[in-house]
C-alpha positions in Angstrom: 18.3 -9.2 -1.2 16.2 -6.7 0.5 18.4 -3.8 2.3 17.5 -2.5 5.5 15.3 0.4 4.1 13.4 -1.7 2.3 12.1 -4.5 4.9 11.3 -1.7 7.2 9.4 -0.6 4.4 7.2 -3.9 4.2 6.7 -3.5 8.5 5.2 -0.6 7.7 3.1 -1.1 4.7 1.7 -4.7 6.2 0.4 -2.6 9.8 -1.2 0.2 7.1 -2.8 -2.9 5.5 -3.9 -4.2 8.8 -5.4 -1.3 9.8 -7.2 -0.6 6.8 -8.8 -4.4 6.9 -10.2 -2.8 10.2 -11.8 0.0 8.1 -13.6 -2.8 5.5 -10.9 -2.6 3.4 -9.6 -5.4 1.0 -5.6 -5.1 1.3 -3.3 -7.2 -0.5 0.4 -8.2 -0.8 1.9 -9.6 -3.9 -0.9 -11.5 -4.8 -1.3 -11.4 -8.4 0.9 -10.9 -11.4 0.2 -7.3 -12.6 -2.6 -5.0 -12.1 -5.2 -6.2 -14.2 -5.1 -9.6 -12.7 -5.3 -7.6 -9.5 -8.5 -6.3 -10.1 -10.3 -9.1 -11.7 -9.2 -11.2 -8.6 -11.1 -8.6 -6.3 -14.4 -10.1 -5.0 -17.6 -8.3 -6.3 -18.9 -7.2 -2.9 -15.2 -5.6 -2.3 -14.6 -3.4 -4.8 -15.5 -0.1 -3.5 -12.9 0.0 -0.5 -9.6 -1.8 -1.7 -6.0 -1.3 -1.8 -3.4 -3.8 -2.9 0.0 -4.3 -4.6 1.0 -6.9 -7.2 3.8 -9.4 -8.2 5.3 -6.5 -10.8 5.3 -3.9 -8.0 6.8 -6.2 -5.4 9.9 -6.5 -7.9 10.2 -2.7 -7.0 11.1 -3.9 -3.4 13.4 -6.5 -4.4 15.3 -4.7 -6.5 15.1 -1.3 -4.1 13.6 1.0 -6.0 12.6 4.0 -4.2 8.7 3.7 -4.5 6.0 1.9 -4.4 2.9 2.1 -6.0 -0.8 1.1 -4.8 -3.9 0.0 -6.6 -6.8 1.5 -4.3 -10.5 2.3 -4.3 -12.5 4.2 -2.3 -11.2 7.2 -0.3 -7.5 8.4 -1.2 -7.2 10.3 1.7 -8.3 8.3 4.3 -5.9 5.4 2.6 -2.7 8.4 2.5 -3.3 9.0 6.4 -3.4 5.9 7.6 -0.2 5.0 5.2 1.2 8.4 7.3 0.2 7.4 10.8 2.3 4.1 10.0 5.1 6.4 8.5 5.0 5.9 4.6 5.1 9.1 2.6 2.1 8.5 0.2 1.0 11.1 -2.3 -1.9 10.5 -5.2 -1.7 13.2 -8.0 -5.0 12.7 -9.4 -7.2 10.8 -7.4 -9.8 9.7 -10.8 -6.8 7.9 -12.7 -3.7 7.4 -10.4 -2.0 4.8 -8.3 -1.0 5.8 -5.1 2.8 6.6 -4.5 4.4 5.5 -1.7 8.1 6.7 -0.6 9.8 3.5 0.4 12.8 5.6 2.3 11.1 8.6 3.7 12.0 9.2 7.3 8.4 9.8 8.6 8.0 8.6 12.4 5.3 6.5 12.8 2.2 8.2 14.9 1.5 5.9 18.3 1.9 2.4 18.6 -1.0 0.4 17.9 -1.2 -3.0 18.7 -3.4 -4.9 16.2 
């Protein structure tokens, strides 16, 4: 069961998602089973803007770990601040060979509402 923490946590990561479909980019939830399947299922004409998260890393949420990690493409910092303006604490050590690394129970307020 998913603690309070947690399904705020997926409100928040599902209106980053949103708003970066708005910004051309492929976003996914839980969609494949690891991250290899992730990327193969990735359409050909996508794969320079995309950001997603797969079955193995949803198990994170179920089972409460304290981070997440996202699969992503194209700009890492544009992805980190809109992950911010929604109120995820998202860092990316090395942009050329890591996930990025979201903080599931950081207390970041989200920037203005934004109805989408």
């Amino acid at each position: 069961m998913l603690n309070t923490t947690t399904i705020a946590f997926k409100s928040k990561i599902t209106k980053a998602f949103k708003i970066l479909r708005l910004m051309d980019y492929w976003c996914k939830q839980n969609r494949t089973c690891c991250n290899s399947c992730g990327w193969v299922d990735i359409p050909n004409d996508k794969r320079d803007k995309v950001v997603f998260y797969h079955l193995q890393d949803n198990e994170s949420l179920k089972d409460n770990e304290p981070i997440l990690y996202l699969s992503w493409s194209g700009n890492h910092d544009e992805i980190i601040k809109v992950l911010s303006f929604v109120g995820i604490e998202a860092t990316c050590g090395n942009p050329e060979s890591e996930r990025i690394e979201c903080l599931k129970g950081n207390p970041i307020p989200a920037g203005p509402q934004v109805i989408l």
